[in-house]
C-alpha positions in Angstrom: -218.4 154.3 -68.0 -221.8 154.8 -66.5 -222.3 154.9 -62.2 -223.8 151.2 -62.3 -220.3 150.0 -64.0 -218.1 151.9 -61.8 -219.6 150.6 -58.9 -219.6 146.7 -60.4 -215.6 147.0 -60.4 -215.2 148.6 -57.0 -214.1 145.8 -54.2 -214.1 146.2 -50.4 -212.3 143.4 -48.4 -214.4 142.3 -45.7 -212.9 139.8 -42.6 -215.6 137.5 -42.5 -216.9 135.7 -38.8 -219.6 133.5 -37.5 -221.5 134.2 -34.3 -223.7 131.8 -33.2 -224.4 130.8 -36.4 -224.9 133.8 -38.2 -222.1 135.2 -40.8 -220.8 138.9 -40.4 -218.7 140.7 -42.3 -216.6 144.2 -41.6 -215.0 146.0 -44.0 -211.1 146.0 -43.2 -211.0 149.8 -43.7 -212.3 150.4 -40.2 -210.1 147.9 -38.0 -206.7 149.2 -36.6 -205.9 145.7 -35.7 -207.0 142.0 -34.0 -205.7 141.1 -30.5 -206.3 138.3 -28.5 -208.2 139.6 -25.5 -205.3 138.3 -23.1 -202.6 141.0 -24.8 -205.2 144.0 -23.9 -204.8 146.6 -21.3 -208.6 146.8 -19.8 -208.2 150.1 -18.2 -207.2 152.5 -21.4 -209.9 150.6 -23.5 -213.5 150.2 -24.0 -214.2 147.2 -24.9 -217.7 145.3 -25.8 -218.5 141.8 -26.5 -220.6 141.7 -30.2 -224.0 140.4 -28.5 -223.9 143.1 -26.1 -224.7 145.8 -29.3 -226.5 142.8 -31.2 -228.6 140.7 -29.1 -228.8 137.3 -30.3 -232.1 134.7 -29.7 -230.0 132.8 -26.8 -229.4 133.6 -23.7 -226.2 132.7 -23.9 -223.5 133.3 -26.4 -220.5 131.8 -26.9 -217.0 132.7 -28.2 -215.1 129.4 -29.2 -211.9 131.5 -29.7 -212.5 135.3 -28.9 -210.7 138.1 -30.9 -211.2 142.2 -29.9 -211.3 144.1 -33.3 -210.1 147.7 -32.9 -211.8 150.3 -34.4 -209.8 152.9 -36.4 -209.5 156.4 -35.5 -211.2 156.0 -32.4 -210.5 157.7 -29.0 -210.9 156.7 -26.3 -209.3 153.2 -28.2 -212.7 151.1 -28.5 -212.8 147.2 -29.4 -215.4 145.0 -30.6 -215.4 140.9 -29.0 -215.8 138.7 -32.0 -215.7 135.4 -32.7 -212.4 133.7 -34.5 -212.2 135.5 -37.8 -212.6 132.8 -40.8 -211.0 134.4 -43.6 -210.7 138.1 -45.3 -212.8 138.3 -48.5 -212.7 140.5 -51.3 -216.4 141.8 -52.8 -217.3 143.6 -55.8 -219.6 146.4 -54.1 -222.3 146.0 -57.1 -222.8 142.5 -55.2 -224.4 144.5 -51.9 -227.6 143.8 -51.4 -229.5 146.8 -49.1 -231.7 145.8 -46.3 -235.0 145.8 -47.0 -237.0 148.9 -46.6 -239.2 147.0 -43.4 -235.9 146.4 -41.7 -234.8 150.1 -42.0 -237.9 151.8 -41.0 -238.1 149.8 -38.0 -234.4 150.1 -36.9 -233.4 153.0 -38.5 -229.7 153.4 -36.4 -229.3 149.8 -36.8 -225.4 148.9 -37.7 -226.3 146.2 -40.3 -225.7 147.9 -43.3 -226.5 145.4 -46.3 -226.5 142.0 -47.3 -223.9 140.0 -49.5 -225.3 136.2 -50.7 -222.8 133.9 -51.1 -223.7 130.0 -52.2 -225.9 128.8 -49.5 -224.9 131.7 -47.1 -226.1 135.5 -46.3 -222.9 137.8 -45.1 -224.4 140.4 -42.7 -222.3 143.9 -43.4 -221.5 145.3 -39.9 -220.6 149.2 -39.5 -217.8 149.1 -36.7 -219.0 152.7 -36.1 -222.4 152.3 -35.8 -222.0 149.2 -33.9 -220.3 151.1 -31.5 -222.5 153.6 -30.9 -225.9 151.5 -30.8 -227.6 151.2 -27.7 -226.2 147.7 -25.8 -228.7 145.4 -26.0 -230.7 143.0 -24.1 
């Protein structure tokens, strides 16, 4: 089988969420587990609210029913603020659409990693590493 046809029957299952509007996806692989931000011990964690490593266009964002993702493998134990998961997806990895090249050049350590399309809708694909480490933003 050639490299295209391996990679059309590879899947990835991504826990899809909304912020503001906007879908995002992350790849289960890099989440130790979902807590609801009142079960978390603030003091042995670092935890950061999505728009604070994405900024969105308001001011002001809102979390109707906020979740903290933890990232795998990582020490001190960091955790992501999302929004309510919706649902946990399975992809075929040919489906990935990259960023385009005037999105890369311009943010070249951005955590946005490719694009899935799906009906009506555009998954963003979030690297939980990356994410982490990007300058908070604005």
């Amino acid at each position: 089988m050639t490299e295209i046809g391996n990679r059309e029957l590879k899947e990835i299952d991504l826990i899809i969420f909304k912020i503001m509007g906007v879908v995002l996806g992350i790849d289960i692989e890099q989440i130790s587990q979902i807590r609801e931000p009142d079960h978390v011990e603030a003091e042995d964690v670092n935890i950061f609210a999505f728009h604070q490593k994405i900024p969105f266009r308001e001011n002001k964002v809102l979390y109707k029913s906020p979740k903290i993702l933890f990232i795998k493998d990582e020490w001190p134990a960091s955790g992501i603020i999302i929004d309510q998961p919706e649902e946990i997806i399975s992809i075929k990895t040919g489906s990935i659409q990259p960023l385009p090249q005037l999105i890369k050049k311009f943010n070249r350590s951005t955590p946005i990693w490719g694009v899935v399309p799906r009906g009506e809708e555009i998954i963003l694909l979030i690297d939980l590493c990356r994410l982490l480490k990007s300058k908070t933003g604005t």
